[in-house]
N, C-alpha and C positions, 0 to 999 in steps of 0.2 A: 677644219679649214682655218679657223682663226686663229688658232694656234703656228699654222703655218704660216701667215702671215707675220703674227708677232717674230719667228724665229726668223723670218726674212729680214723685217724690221731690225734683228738684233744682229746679225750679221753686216750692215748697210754699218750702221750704228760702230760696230766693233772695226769695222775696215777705215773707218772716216778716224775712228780715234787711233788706229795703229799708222795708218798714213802719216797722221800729226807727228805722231812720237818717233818715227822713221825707223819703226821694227817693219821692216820690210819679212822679216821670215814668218809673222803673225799674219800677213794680210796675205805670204803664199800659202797659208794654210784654209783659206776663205775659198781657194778655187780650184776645182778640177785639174786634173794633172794633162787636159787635152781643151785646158782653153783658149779661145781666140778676142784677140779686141781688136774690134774696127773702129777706125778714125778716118775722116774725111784726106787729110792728107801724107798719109802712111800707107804702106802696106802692113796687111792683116801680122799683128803678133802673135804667134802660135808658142802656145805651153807655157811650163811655170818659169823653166831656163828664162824664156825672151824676156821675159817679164822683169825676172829679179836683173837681168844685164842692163834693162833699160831706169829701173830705179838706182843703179849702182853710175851713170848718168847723173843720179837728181842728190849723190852722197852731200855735193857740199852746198845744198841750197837746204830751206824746210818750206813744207807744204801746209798750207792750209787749205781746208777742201771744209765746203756743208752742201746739204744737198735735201731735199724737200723731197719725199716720194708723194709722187704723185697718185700713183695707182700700184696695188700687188694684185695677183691675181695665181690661184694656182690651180694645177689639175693633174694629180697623183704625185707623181713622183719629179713632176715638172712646174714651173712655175715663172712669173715676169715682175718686173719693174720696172717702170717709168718714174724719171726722176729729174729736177731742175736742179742742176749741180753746179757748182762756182769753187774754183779752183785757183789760187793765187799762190807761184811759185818764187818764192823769196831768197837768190842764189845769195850769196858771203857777198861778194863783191858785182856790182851791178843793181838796175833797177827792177823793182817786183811786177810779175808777168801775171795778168789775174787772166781767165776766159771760165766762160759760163756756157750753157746752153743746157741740152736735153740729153739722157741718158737712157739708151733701152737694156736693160739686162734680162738674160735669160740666165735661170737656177735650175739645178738637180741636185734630186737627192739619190747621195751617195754613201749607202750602211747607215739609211734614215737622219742623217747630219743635211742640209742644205750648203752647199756649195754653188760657187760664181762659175756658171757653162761658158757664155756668150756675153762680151757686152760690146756696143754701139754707142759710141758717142759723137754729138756734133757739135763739141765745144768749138766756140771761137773766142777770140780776144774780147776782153769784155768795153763795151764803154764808156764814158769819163764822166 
């Protein structure tokens, strides 16, 4: 079990720094080929397509992102994380957009690798 944790840990870890460096096809390989993320003012993004069309969106800004887990927990082949994440999107031209808040993620493993199933977030705009 701790072990699974760590590798959750290093995944988290490894997504945070691929974000940064804007290898978007490192961070599609972090998740499931049938994932969904919810946001508060979106409809659900389904799969890896939607995913990389909406960072292809963020080509001419760079992102900063950290994020504190809060809690992993896992059980077999499934697993969570809660996490306080902060995200500041820094486009070429214009002013930088920060929002924070909480993070639920759900993980599977998939041919014993840990992969992103499910995440929920309820970032908002952060305050000053």
């Amino acid at each position: 079990m701790q072990n699974d944790e760590q590798e959750i840990r290093q995944l988290v870890a490894t997504w945070m720094a691929a974000t940064k460096s804007g290898d978007v096809k490192a961070v599609l390989e972090l998740m499931s080929d049938d994932v969904v993320f919810l946001t508060a003012v979106n409809p659900p993004m389904r799969g890896k397509a939607a995913f990389a069309e909406s960072q292809r969106a963020l080509a001419d800004a760079s992102i900063d992102a950290t994020g504190d887990v809060q809690e992993i927990r896992t059980f077999g082949e499934w697993g969570y994380a809660w996490t306080q994440l902060s995200v500041t999107i820094s486009p070429k031209s214009g002013e930088p957009v920060t929002r924070s808040g909480a993070t639920l993620t759900i993980f599977r493993k998939e041919q014993g690798t840990w992969v992103l199933f499910r995440d929920a977030n309820m970032l908002a705009p952060a305050s000053r």
